[in-house]
N, C-alpha and C positions, 0 to 999 in steps of 0.2 A: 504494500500500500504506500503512497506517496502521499507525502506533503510539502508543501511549499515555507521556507523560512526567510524571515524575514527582517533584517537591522533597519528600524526607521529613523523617521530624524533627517531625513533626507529629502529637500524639495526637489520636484520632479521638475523638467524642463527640453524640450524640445518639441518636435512630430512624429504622431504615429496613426499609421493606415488604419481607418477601421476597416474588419473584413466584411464578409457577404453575411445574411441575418439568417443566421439558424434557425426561429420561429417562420422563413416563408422558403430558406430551403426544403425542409421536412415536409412541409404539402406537395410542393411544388415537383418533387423527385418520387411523392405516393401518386402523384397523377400523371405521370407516363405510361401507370397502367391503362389509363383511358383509351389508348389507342396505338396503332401499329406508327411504323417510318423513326428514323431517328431524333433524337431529340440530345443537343448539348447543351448542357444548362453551365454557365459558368459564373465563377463570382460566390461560387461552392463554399462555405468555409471547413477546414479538416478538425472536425470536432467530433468525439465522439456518437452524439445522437445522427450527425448525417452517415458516418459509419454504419451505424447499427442499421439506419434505414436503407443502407444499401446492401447489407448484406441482408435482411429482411424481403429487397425487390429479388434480390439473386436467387434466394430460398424459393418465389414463387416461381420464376423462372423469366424474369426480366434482364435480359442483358446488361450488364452493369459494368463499364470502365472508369476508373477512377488515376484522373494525371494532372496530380497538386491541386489546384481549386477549379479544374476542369471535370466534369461529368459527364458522359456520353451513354445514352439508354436507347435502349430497345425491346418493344413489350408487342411485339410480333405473337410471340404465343406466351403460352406459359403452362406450367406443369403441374402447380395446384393453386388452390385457391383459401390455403390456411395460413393463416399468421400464429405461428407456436408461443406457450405459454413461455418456454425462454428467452424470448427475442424480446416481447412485448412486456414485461415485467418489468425490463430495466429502462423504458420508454413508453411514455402513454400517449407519441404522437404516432405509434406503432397503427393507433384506432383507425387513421385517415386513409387505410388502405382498404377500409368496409368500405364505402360510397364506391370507389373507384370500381371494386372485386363485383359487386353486385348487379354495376349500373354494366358493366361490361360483359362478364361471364356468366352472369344470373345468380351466382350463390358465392360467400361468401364463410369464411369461419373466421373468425376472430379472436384471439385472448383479452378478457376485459385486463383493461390496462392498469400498468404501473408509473412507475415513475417518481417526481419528489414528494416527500413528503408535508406537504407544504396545505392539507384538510380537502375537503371534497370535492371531486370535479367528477360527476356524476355525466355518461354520458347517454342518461336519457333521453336528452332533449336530440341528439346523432338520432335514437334510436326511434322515436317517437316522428320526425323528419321522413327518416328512411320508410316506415310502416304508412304516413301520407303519399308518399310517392309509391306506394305500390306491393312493397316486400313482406315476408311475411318473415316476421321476428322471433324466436327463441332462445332463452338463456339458459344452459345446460351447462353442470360440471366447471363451470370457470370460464365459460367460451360463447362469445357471440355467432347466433347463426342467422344470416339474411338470403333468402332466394326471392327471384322474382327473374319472368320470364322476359319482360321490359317492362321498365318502371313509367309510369304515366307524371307526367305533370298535375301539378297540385299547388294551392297556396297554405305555407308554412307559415304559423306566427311562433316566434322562440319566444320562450318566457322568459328569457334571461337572456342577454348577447353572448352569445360563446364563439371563443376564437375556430377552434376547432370542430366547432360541430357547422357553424357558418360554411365551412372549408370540406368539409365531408357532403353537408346538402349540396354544396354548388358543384360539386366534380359531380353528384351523382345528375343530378338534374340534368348535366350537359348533355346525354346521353337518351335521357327518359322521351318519353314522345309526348311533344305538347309544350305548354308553356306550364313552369312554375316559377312563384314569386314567395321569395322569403321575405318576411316582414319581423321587425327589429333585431335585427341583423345585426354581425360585429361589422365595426367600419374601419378594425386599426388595417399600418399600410400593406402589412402581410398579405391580407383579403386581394387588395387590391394588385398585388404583385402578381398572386396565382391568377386572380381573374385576365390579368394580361397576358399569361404566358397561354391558359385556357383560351383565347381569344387569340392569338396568334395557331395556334392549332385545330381552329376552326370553329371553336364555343362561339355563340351568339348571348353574351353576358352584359348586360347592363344594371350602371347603379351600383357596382363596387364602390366602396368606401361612401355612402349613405346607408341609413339603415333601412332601404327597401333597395332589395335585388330583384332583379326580373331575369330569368333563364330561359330561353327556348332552347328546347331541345334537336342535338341532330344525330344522322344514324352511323357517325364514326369522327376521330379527330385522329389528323395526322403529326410527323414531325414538325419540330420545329426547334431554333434558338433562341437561346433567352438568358440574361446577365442579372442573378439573384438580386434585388435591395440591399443595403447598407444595412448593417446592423444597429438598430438603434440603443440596442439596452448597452451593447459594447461601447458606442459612445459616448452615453452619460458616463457608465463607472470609468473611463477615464477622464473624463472631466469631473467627476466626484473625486478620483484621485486628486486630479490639480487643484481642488479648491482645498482639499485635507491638509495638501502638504503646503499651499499656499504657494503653487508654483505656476509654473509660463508654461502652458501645453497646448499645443492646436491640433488641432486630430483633423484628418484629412480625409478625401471619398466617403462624407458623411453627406445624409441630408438634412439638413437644421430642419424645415419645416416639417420632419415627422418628428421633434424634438420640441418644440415648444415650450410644453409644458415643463419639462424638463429645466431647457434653458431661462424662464422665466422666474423657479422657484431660486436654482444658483446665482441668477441674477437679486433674490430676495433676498438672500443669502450673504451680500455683498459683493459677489465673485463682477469681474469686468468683462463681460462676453461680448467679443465681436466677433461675426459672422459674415461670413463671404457666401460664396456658392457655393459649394463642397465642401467649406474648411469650415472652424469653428475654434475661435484662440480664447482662452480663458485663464485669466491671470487674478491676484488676487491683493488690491491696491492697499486695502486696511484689516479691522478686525474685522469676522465671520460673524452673522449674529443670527440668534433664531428664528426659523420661521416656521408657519404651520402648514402641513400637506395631507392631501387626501388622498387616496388611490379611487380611479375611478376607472372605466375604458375609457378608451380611447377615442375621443382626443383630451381625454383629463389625464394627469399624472399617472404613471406606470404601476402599477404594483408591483413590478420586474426591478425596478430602480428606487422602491423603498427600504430594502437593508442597507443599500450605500448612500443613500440619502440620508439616513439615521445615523450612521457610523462620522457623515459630516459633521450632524448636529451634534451632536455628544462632545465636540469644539468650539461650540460657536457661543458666543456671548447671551447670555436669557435662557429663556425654557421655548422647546418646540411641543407642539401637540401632534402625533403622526395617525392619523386614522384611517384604517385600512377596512376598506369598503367590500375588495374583492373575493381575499381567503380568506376563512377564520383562521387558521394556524400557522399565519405567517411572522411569527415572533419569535423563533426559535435563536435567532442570532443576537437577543437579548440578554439570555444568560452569559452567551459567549464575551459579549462586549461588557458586561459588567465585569467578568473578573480581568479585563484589562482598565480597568478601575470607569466606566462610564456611569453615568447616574440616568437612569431609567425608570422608569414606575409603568407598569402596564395596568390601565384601569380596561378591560371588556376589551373591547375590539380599537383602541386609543394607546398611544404610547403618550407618556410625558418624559421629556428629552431635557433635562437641565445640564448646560452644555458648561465641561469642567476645563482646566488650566493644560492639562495632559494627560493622555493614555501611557499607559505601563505595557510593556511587549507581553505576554503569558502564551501558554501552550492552550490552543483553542478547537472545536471541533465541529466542522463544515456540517449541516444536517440537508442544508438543499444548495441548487445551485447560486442562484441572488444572495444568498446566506453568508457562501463562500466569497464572491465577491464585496461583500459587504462587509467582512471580516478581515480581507485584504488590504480594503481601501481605510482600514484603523490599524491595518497594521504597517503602512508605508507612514503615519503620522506618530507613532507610536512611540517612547521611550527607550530602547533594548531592543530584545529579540522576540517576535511572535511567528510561534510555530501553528501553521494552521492546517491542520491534520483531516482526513478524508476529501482531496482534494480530486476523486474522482466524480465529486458532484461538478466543481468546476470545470472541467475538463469536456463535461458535456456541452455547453457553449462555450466556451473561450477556446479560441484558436492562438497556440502560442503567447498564452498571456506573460509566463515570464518573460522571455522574452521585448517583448514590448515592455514593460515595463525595462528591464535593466537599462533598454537605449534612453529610457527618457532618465535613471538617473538613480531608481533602484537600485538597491540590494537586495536582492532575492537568487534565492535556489532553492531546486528543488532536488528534494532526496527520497530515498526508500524508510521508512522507518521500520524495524524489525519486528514487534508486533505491534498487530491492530489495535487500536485505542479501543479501551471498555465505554460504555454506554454511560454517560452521566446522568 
């Protein structure tokens, strides 16, 4: 098992690429099942989860090349139509291959998903989608199963916006005969990425990124090229870094406008953000002082960029209030940061953030991905050494995160550690 260690005290400074966004690769690579001809998706980031998803399309029998953050697929045939309980436990974007498996081949098996542990993401609202358009649904042994000989168009209202179920009705829909319309729909840029790549390969989609989608369907979709979105959650926690450490950092092939909210709260923050086209410099002229955030979708603050938004505050001059709308059980990186001496109070679903003089480095332990980040981004500002252990949650979105870090100015490595840390 590996962790990353860490000597802070050190302000960061320079540029660094942000990569390609993990949350619209993983759709984006489950819907080459849709249809035959080649398809190179580039702009790939090498992270774990898009790993897992490709050896997940390979399992079905999707051609799958992988050269550096190039992708080359091909879903001509394929040879089953299950996603096994070991691939999809460690991955709960593993789901996004029902819509595709279904709307194409008629049937579909599934493992209901894993992934972080970060409270319920429930995906019946996928499943309840899927059963309007036409499928007939059972859940058996730990395993989703969907058949349907072509799925019909239908209007879908989601009781909640879900990223991923958003992403599963609309791959399946592209296929079904007829038109369906999803109503309160997620609108973050993810949606919209797939919906272009979908539409470059022949979907008839309108209405990505509004919360009413319209889909007509048609009777196949071919190859095509397509250059992933920027990461956005990658670009905040480096700019969460540069405001920790109160440094000069501009991050580069981003796009600010799926950032916003983001850069508006650091800008709350004190931070001095300016912004180009692709770039984004954030430096930080005086003291950091608190402010208060909500997690909402999208286009409201991230829930993805509230552990390192936290790990800010626990710096900044006053009290924050951090209220998380999203998951209930995204607090785990609370305890972590306290014993690197932060002062936190969790009242229900609110953090209280009274932001201190300095963090002390401690041996700390990752429970999800944002967690990990979030625990990073306190320990590049940190007194000593912070060792932050199960770094395999990180790992699943960060591409080369030390890395990128050391050029801008870190100290970090990473190592093996010999046994696994016990459960606190």
């Amino acid at each position: 098992m590996d962790e990353l260690v860490i000597t802070g005290g050190n302000r960061l400074g320079g540029e660094v690429r942000i990569s390609g966004a993990k949350n619209s690769a993983l759709p984006i690579l489950a819907s080459t099942i849709l249809g035959g001809g080649e398809c190179v998706i580039t702009n790939v980031p090498r992270v774990v989860d898009v790993l897992t998803m490709g050896k997940l399309l390979g399992m079905l029998g999707v051609s799958v090349s992988h050269e550096g953050n190039r992708a080359v697929m091909r879903a001509d045939v394929i040879h089953s139509t299950e996603a096994p309980y070991d691939l999809v436990k460690t991955m709960r974007a593993s789901v996004l291959a029902l819509g595709p498996l279904v709307a194409r081949w008629g049937e579909a098996k599934v493992s209901l998903p894993g992934g972080c542990a970060i409270g319920s993401r429930p995906v019946n609202l996928h499943l309840a989608g899927l059963a309007k358009l036409g499928a007939d649904i059972s859940i058996e042994h730990g395993y989703i199963t969907a058949k349907a000989k072509r799925l019909k168009g239908a209007r879908i209202y989601c009781d909640t916006p879900t990223v991923t179920g958003t992403e599963n009705l609309m791959m399946a829909a592209s296929l079904a005969e007829g038109t369906t319309v999803l109503e309160n729909a997620a609108k973050e840029p993810e949606i919209v990425d797939l919906a272009d790549f979908l539409t470059k390969r022949g979907a008839r989609i309108v209405g990505a990124g509004t919360d009413v989608i319209t889909i007509e369907g048609v009777r196949e979709l071919q190859g095509a090229d397509h250059e992933v979105i920027p990461d956005r959650i990658e670009a905040g926690t480096y700019l969460a870094a540069a405001a920790m450490t109160k440094g000069d950092v501009t991050i580069t092939h981003c796009r600010p406008a799926h950032m916003e909210a983001v850069l508006m709260k650091l800008r709350e923050a004190g931070a001095d953000v300016q912004v180009e086209k692709d770039r984004v410099r954030l430096t930080v002229p005086g003291k950091l002082k608190g402010t208060d955030m909500r997690t909402l979708p999208f286009p409201g603050f991230p829930t993805d960029m509230q552990a390192q938004m936290v790990a800010v505050m626990t710096l900044a001059e006053g009290t924050s209030v951090v209220t998380e709308t999203v998951f209930e059980s995204r607090f785990m990186h609370v305890e972590e940061l306290r014993r690197m001496g932060a002062d936190i109070r969790v009242e229900g679903n609110r953090l209280v953030v009274t932001g201190r003089k300095n963090l002390t480095g401690a041996p700390v332990m990752a429970s999800d991905l944002r967690a990990s980040a979030g625990l990073i981004v306190a320990g590049l500002a940190a007194e000593g050494v912070t060792e932050v252990q199960r770094v395999y949650h990180l790992d699943r979105g960060y591409e080369r995160i030390e890395e990128k870090l050391r050029a801008l100015g870190a100290v970090v490595e990473r190592r093996k550690t010999a046994i696994a840390p016990k459960a606190r």
